[in-house]
N, CA, C and O atoms as a printed pandas DataFrame, in Angstrom:
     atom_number atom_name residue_name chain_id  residue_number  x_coord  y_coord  z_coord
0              1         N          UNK        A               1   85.960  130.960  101.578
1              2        CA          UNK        A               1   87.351  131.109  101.221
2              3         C          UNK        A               1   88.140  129.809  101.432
3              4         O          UNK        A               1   89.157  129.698  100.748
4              5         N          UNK        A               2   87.875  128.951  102.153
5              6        CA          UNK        A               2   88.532  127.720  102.781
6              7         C          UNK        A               2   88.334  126.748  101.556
7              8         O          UNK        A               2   89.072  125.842  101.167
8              9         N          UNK        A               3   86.979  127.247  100.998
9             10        CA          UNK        A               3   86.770  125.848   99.891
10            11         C          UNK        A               3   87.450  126.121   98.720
11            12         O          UNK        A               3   87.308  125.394   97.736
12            13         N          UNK        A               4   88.169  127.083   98.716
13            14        CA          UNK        A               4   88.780  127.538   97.213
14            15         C          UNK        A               4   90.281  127.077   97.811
15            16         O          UNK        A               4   90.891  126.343   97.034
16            17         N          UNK        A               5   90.851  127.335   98.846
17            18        CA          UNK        A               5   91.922  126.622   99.273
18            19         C          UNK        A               5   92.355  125.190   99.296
19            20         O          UNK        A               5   93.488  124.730   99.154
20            21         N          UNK        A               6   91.092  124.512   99.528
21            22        CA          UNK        A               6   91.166  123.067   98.902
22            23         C          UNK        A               6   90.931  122.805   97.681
23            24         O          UNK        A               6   91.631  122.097   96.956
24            25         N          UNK        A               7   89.975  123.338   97.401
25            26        CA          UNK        A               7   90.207  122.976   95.493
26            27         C          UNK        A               7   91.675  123.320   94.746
27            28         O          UNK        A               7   92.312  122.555   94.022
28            29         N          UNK        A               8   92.032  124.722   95.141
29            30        CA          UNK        A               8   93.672  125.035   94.533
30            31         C          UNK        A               8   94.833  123.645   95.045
31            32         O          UNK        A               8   95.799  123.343   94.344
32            33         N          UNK        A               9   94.531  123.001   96.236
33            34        CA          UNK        A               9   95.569  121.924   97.165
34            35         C          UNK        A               9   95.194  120.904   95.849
35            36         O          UNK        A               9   95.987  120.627   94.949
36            37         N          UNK        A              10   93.873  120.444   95.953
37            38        CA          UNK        A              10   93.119  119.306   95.269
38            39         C          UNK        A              10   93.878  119.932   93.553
39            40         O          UNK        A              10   94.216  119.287   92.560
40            41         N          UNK        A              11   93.891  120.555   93.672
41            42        CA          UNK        A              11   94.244  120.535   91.745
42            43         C          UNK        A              11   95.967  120.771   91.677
43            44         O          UNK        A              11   96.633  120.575   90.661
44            45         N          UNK        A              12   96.493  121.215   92.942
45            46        CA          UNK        A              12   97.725  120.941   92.834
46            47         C          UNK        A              12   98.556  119.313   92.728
47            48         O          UNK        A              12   99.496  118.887   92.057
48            49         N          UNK        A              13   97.471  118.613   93.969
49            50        CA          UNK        A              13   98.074  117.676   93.721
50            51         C          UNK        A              13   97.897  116.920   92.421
51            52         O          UNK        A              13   98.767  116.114   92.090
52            53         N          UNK        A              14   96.881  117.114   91.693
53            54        CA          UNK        A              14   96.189  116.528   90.476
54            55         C          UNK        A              14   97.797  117.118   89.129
55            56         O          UNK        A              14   98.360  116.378   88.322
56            57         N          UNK        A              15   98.060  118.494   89.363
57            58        CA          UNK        A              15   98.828  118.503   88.387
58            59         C          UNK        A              15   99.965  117.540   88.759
59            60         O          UNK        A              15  100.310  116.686   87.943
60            61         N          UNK        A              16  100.598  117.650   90.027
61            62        CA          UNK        A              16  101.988  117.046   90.440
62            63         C          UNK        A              16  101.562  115.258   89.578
63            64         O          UNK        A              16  102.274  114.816   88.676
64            65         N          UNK        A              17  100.417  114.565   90.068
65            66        CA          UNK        A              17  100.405  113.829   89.535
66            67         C          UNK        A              17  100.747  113.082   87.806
67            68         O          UNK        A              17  101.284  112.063   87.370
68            69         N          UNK        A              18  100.120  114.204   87.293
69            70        CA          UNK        A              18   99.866  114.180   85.736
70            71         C          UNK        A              18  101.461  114.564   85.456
71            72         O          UNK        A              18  102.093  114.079   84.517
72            73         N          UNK        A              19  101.915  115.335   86.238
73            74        CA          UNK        A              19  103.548  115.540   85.356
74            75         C          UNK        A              19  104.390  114.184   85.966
75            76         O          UNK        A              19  104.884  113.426   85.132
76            77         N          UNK        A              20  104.506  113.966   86.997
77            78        CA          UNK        A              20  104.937  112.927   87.222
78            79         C          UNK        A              20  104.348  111.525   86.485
79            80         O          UNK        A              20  105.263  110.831   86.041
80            81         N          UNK        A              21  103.220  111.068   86.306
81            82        CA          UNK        A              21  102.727  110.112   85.413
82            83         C          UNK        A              21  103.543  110.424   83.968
83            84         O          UNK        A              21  104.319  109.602   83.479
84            85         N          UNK        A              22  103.272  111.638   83.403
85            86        CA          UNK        A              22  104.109  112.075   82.201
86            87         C          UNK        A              22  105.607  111.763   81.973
87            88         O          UNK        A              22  106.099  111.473   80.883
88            89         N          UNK        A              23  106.272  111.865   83.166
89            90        CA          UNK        A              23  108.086  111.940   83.524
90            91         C          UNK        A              23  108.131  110.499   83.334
91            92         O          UNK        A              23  108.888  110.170   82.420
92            93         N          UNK        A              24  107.522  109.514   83.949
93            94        CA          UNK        A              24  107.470  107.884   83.874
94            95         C          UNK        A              24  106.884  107.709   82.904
95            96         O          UNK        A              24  107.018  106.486   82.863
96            97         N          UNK        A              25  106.280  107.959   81.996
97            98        CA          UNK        A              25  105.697  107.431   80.966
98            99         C          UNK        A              25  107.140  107.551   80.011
99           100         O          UNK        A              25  107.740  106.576   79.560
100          101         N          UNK        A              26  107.524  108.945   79.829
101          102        CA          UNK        A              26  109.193  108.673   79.400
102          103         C          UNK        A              26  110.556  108.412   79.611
103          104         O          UNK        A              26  111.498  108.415   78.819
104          105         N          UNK        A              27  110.500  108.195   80.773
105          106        CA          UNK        A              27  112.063  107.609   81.398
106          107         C          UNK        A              27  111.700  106.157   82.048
107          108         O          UNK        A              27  112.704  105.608   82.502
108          109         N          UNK        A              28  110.677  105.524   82.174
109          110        CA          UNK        A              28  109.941  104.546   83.207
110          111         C          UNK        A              28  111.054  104.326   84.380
111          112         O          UNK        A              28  111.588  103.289   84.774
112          113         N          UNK        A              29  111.179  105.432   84.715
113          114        CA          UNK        A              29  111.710  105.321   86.417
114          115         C          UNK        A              29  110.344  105.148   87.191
115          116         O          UNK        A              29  109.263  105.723   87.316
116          117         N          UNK        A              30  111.072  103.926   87.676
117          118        CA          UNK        A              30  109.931  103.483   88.956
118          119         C          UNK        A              30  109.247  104.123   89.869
119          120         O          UNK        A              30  108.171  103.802   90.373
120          121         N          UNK        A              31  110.118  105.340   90.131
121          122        CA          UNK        A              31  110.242  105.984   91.498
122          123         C          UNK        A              31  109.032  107.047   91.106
123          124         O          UNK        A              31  108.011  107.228   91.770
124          125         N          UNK        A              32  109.341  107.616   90.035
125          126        CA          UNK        A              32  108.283  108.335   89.195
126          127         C          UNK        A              32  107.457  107.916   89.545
127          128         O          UNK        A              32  106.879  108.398   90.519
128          129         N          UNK        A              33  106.870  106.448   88.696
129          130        CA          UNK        A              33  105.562  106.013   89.168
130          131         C          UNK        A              33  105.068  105.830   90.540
131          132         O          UNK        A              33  103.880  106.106   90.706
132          133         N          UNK        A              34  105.659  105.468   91.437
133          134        CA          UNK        A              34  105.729  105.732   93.039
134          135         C          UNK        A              34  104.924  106.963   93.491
135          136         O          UNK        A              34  103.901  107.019   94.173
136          137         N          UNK        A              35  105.587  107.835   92.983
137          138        CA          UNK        A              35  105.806  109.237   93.099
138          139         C          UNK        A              35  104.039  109.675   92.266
139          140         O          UNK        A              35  103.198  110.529   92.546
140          141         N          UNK        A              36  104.079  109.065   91.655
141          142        CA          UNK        A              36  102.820  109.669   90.977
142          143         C          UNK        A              36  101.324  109.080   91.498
143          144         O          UNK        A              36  100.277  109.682   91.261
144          145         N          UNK        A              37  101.389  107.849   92.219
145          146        CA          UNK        A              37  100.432  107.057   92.855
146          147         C          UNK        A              37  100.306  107.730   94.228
147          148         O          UNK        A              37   99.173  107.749   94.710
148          149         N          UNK        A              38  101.292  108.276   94.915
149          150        CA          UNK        A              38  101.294  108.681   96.005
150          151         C          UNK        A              38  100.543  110.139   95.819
151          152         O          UNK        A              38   99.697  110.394   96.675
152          153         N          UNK        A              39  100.813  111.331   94.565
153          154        CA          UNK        A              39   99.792  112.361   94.731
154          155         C          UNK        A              39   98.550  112.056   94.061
155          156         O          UNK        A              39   97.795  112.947   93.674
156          157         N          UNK        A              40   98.335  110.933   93.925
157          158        CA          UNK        A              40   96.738  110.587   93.260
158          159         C          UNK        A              40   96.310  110.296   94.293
159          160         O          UNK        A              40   95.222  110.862   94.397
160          161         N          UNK        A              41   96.619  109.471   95.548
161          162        CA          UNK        A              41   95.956  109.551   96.369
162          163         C          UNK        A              41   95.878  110.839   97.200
163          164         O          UNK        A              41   94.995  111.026   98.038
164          165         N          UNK        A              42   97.052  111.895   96.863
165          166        CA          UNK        A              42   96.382  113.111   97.844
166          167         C          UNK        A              42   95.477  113.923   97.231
167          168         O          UNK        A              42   94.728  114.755   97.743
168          169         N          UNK        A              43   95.657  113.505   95.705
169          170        CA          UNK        A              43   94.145  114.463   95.320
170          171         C          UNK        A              43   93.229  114.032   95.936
171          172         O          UNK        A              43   92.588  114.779   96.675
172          173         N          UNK        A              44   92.815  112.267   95.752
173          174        CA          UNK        A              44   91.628  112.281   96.603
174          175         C          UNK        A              44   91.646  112.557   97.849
175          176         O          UNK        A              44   90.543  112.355   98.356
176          177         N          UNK        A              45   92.545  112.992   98.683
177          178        CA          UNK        A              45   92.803  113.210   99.783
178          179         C          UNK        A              45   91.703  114.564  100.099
179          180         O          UNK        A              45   90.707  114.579  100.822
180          181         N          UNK        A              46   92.215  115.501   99.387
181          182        CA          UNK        A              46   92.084  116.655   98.884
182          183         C          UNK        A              46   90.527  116.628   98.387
183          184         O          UNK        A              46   89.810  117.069   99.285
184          185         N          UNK        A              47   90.027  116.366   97.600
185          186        CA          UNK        A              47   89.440  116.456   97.402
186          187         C          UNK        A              47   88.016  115.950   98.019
187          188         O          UNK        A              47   86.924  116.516   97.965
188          189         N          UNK        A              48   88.480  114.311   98.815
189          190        CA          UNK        A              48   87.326  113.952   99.854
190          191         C          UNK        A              48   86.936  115.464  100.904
191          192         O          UNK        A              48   85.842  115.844  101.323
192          193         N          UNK        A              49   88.201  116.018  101.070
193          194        CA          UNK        A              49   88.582  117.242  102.084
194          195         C          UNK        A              49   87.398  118.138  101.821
195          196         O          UNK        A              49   86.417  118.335  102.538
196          197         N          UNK        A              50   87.869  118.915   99.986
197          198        CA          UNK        A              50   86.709  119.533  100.030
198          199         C          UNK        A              50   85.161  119.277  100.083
199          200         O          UNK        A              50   84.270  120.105  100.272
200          201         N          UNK        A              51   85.053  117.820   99.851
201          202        CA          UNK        A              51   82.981  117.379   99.721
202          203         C          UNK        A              51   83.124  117.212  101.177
203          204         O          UNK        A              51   81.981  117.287  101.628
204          205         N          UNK        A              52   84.240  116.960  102.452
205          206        CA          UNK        A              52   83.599  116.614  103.665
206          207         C          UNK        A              52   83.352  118.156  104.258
207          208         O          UNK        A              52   82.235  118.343  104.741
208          209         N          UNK        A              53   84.107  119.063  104.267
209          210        CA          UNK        A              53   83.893  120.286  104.968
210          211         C          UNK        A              53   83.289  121.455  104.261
211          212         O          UNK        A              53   83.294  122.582  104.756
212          213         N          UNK        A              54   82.615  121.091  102.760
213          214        CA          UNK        A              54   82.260  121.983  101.855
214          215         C          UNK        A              54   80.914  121.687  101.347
215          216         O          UNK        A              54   79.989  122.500  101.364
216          217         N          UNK        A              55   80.839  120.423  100.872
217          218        CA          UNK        A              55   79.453  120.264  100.418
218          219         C          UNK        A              55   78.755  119.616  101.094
219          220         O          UNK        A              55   77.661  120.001  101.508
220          221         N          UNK        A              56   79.462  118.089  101.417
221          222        CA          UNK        A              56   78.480  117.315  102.406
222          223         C          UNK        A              56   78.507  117.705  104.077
223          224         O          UNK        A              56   78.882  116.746  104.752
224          225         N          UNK        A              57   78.213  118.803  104.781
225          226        CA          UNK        A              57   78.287  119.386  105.970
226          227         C          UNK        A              57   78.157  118.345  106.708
227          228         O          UNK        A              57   79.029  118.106  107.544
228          229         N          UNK        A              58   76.702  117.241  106.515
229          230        CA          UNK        A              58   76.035  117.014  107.719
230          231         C          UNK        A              58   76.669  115.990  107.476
231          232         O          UNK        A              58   76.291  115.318  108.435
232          233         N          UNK        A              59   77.937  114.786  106.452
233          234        CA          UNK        A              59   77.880  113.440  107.109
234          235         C          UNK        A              59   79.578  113.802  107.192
235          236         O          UNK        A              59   80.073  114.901  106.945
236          237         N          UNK        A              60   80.226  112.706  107.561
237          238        CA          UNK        A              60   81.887  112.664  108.147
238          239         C          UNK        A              60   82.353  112.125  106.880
239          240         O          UNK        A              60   81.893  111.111  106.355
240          241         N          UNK        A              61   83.065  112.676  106.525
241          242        CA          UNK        A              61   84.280  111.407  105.222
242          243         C          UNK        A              61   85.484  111.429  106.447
243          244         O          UNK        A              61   86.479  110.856  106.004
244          245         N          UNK        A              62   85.640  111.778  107.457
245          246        CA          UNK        A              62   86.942  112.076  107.807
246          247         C          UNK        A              62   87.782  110.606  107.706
247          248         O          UNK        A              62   88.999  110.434  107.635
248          249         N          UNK        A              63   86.848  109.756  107.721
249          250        CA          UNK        A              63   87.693  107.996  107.855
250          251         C          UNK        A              63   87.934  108.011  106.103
251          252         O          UNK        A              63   89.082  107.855  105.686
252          253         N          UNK        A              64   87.061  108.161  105.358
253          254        CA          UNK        A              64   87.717  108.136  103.693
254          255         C          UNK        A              64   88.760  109.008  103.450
255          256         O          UNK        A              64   89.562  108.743  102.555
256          257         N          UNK        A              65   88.880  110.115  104.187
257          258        CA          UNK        A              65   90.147  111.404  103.945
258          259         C          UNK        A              65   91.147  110.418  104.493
259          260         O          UNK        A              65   91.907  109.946  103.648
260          261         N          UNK        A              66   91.308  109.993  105.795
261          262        CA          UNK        A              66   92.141  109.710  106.816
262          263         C          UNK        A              66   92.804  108.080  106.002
263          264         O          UNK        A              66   93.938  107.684  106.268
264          265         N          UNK        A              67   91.844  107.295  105.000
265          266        CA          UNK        A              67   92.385  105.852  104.820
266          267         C          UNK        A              67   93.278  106.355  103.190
267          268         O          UNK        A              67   94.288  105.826  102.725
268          269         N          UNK        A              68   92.600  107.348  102.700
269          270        CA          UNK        A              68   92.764  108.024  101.105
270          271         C          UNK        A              68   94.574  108.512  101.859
271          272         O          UNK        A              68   95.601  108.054  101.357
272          273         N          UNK        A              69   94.593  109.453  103.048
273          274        CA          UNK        A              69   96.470  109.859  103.033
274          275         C          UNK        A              69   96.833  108.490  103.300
275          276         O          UNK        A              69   97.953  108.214  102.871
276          277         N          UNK        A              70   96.099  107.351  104.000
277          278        CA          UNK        A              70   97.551  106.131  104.124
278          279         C          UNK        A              70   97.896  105.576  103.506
279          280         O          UNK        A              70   99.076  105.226  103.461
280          281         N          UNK        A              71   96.448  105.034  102.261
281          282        CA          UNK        A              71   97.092  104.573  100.867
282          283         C          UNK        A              71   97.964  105.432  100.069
283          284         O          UNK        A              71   98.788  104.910   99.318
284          285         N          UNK        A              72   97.863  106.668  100.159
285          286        CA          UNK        A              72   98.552  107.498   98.886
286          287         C          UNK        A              72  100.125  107.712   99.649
287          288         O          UNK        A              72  101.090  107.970   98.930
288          289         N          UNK        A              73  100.307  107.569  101.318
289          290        CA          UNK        A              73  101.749  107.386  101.812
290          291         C          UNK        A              73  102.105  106.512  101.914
291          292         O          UNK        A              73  103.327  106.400  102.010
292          293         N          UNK        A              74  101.312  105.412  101.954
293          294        CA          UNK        A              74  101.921  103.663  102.141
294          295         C          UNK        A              74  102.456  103.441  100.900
295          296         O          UNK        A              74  103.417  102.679  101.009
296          297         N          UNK        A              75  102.151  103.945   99.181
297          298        CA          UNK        A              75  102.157  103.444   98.212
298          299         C          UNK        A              75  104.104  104.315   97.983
299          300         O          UNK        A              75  105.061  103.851   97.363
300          301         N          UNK        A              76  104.009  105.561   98.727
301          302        CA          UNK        A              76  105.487  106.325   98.476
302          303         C          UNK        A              76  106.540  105.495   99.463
303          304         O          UNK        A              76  107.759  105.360   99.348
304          305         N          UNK        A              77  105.543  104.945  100.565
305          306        CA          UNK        A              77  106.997  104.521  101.109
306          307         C          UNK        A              77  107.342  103.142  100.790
307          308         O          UNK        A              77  108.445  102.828  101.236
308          309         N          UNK        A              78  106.748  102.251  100.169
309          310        CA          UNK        A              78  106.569  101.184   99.460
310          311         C          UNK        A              78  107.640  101.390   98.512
311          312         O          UNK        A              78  108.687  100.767   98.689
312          313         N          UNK        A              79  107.512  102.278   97.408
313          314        CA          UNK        A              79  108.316  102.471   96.313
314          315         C          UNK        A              79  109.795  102.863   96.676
315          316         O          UNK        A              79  110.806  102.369   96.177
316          317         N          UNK        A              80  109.718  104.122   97.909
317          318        CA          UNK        A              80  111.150  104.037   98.447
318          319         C          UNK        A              80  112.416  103.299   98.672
319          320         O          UNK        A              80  113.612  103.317   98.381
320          321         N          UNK        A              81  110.952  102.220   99.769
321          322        CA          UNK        A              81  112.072  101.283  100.085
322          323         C          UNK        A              81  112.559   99.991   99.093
323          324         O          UNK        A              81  113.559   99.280   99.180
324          325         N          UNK        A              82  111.229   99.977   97.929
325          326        CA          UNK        A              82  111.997   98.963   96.969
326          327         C          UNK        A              82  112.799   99.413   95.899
327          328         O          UNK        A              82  113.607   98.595   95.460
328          329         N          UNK        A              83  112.756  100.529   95.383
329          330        CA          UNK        A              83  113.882  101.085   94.864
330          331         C          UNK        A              83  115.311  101.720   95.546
331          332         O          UNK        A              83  116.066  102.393   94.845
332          333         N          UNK        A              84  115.690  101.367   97.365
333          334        CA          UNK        A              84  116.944  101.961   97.440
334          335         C          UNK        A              84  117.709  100.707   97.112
335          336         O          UNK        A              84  118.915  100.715   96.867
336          337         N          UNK        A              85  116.820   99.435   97.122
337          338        CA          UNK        A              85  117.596   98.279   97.445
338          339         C          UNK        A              85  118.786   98.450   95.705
339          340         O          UNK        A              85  119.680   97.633   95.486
């Protein structure tokens, strides 16, 4: 049951992405694109999630899960702070 909970997280963030990529593709607000780099990295977030606790049992991704949320939050707060200026 846990692995269907990450796949639904993993494909949520995958849609948030794709509509947001979509929203910047027609307004090219920056923030959009920000916004859309930041849930691409939580799909893979998400999704390292499900191959570490679902398929691959016996090895750790937890350092690829753990570096996958800092790029995909470093890249939102990046965009934040150069778009309040």
């Amino acid at each position: 049951m846990a692995g269907v909970v990450y796949i639904l997280s993993a494909l949520t963030c995958l849609a948030c992405a794709l509509l947001l990529g979509r929203g910047y593709a027609r307004t090219k607000s920056r923030l959009l694109l920000w916004s859309c780099l930041c849930f691409t990295g939580l799909f893979a977030n998400n999704a390292l999630l499900f191959l570490d606790l679902v398929v691959y049992t016996q090895k750790d991704l937890s350092l690829w899960r753990s570096l996958a949320a800092l790029v995909a939050l470093s890249l939102l707060l990046i965009g934040l702070i150069w778009e309040s200026e």
